[in-house]
C-alpha positions in Angstrom: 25.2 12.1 47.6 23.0 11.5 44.2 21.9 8.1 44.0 23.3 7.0 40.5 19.9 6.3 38.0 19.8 3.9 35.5 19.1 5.0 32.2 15.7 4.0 31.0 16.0 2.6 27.3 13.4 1.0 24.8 13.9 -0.8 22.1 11.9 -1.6 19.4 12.4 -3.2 15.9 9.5 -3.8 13.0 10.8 -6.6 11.0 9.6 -10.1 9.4 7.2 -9.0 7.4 4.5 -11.8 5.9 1.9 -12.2 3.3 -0.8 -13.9 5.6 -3.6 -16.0 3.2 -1.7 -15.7 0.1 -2.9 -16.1 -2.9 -6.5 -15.0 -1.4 -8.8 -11.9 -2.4 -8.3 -10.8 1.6 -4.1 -11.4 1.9 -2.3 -8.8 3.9 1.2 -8.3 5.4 2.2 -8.7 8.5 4.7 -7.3 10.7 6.9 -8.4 13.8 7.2 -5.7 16.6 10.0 -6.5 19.2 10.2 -4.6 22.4 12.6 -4.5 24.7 12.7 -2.1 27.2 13.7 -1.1 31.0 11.2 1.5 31.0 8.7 2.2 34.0 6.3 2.8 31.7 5.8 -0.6 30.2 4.4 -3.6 32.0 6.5 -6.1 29.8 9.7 -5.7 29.6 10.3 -7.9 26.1 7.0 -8.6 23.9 6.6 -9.6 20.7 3.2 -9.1 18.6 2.3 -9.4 14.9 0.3 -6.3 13.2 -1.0 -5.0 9.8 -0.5 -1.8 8.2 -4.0 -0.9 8.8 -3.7 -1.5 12.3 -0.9 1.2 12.7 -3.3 3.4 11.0 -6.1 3.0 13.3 -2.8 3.7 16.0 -1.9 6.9 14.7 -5.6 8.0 14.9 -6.2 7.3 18.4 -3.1 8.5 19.8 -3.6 12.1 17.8 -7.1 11.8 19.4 -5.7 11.8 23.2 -2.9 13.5 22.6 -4.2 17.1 22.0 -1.9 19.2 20.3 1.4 17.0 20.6 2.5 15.9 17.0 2.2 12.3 15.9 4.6 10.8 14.1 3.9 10.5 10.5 3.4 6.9 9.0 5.1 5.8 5.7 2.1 6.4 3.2 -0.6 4.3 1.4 0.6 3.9 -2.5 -1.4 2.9 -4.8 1.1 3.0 -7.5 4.5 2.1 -6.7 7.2 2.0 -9.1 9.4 -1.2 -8.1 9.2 -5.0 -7.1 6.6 -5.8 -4.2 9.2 -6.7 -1.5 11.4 -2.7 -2.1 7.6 -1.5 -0.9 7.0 -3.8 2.2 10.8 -2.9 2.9 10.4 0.5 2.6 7.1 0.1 4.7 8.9 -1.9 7.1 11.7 1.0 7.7 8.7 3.6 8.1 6.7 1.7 10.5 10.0 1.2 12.4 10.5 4.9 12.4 7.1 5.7 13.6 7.2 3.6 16.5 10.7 4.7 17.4 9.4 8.3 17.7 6.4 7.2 19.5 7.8 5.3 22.3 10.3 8.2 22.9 7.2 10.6 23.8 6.3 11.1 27.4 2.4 11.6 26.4 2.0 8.8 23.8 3.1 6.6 26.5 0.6 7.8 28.7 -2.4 6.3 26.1 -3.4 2.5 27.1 -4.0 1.9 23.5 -0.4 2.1 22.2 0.2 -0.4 25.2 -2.1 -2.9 24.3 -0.8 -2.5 20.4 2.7 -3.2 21.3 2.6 -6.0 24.0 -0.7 -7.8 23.0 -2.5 -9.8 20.4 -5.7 -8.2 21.1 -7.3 -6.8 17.8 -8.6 -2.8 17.7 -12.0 -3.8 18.7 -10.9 -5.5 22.1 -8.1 -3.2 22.9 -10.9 -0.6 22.4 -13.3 -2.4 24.6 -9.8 -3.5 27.1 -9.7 0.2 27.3 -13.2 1.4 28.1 -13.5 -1.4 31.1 -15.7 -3.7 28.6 -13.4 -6.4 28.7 -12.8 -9.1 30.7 -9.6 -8.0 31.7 -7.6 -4.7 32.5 -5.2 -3.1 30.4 -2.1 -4.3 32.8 -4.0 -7.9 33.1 -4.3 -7.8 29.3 -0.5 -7.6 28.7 0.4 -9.4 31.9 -1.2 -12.9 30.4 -0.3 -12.2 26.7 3.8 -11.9 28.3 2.9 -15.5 30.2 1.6 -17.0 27.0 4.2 -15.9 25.0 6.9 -16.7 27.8 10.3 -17.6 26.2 9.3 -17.2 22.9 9.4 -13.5 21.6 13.1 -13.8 21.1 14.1 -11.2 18.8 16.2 -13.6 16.3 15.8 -17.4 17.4 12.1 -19.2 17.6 13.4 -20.6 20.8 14.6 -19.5 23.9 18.1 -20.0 25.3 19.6 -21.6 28.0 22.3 -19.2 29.6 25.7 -20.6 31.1 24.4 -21.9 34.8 20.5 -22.7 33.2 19.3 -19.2 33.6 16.2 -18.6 30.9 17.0 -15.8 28.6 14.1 -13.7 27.2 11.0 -13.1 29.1 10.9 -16.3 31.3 14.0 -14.4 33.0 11.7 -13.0 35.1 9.6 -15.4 35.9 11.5 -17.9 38.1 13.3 -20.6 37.1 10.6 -23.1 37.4 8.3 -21.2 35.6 11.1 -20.0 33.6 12.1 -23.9 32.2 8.2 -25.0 31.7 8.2 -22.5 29.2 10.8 -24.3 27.2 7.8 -26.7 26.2 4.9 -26.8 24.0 6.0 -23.5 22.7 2.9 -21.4 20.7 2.9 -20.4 16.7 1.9 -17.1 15.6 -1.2 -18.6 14.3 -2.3 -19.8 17.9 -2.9 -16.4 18.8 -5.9 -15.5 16.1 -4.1 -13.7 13.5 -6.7 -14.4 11.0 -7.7 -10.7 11.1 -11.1 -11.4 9.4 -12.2 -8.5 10.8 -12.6 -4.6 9.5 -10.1 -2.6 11.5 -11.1 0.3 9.6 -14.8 0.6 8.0 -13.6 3.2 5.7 -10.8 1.1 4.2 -11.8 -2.4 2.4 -9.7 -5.3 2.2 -7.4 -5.2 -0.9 -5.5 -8.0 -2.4 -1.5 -8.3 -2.7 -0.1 -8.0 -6.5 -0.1 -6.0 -9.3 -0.5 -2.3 -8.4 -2.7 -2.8 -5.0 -1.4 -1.5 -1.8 0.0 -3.9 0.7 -1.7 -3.0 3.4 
């Protein structure tokens, strides 16, 4: 008799998108990614990180890189000159970058590359998930995303800033796995997204300068 499997499923949702240092020469925008995920293949099971256009760029790169001849998803493109209010192009962004990642997670190979890992389910920027990857950090790749899921324990709800209590106390969200005392501390003290160094003051990308928000430069 077949042992019934369950089905492995992954989802993951770009959303939340915020001009960081507005009204500065170096703002950007920011985006939410939410995983959630019953997959093998991830060491979180629910993460929630913060990244930049430019960061998905340097993504794409690296994963064509490793991958050989397997097709990358495309990225929504860089546009100078848009025709249309600022927030139809970071939506339009938003649904790309969505897309991207969608096809991504859904391919065996570009699973396989540590990099995408440490892009979805930390806060590490490109030069330390580099450096996580070629064993020059201080931590491993699984370590990396096992103490960024702790640190961010019952807080990368999808919709609410805070975590839930279920009927009968049970934590909802990451802490679920975590045990119940564990589970409850995390209901304190909770972190803001500027507690994990999103100041991004540096280059992801040599090649590409910072450009400011408004007027007909790209939102990167």
């Amino acid at each position: 008799m077949l042992e019934s499997r369950e089905e492995e499923l992954t989802t993951v949702r770009v959303q939340d998108p915020r001009v960081q240092n507005e009204g500065s020469w170096n703002s950007y925008v920011d985006y939410k990614i939410f995983l959630h995920t019953n997959s093998k293949a991830f060491t979180a099971k629910t993460s929630c990180v913060r990244r930049r256009y430019r960061e998905f760029v340097w993504l794409r790169k690296q994963l064509q890189k490793n991958a050989g001849l397997v097709p990358v998803p495309e990225l929504p493109g860089k546009s100078t000159f848009f025709v249309g209010s600022t927030d139809e192009f970071i939506e339009k962004r938003r649904q790309g970058l969505q897309q991207f990642l969608e096809k991504v997670v859904q391919n065996v190979v570009l699973l396989s590359d540590s990099r995408l890992h440490l892009f979805l389910q930390s806060q590490l920027s490109v030069p330390e998930i580099e450096a996580c990857v070629q064993g020059q950090g201080s931590q491993t790749v699984t370590e990396a995303i096992l103490h960024y899921a702790m640190s961010n324990c019952g807080w990368v709800q999808e919709e609410e800033s805070r975590p839930t209590l279920l009927q009968g106390g049970a934590v909802h969200g990451s802490c679920a796995s975590l045990g119940a005392t564990q589970g409850l501390s995390c209901l304190e003290n909770l972190p803001h997204w500027t507690d994990f160094g999103m100041d991004d003051t540096h280059s992801d990308s040599p090649d590409e300068p910072s450009e400011p928000l408004g007027g007909q430069q790209e939102t990167q």
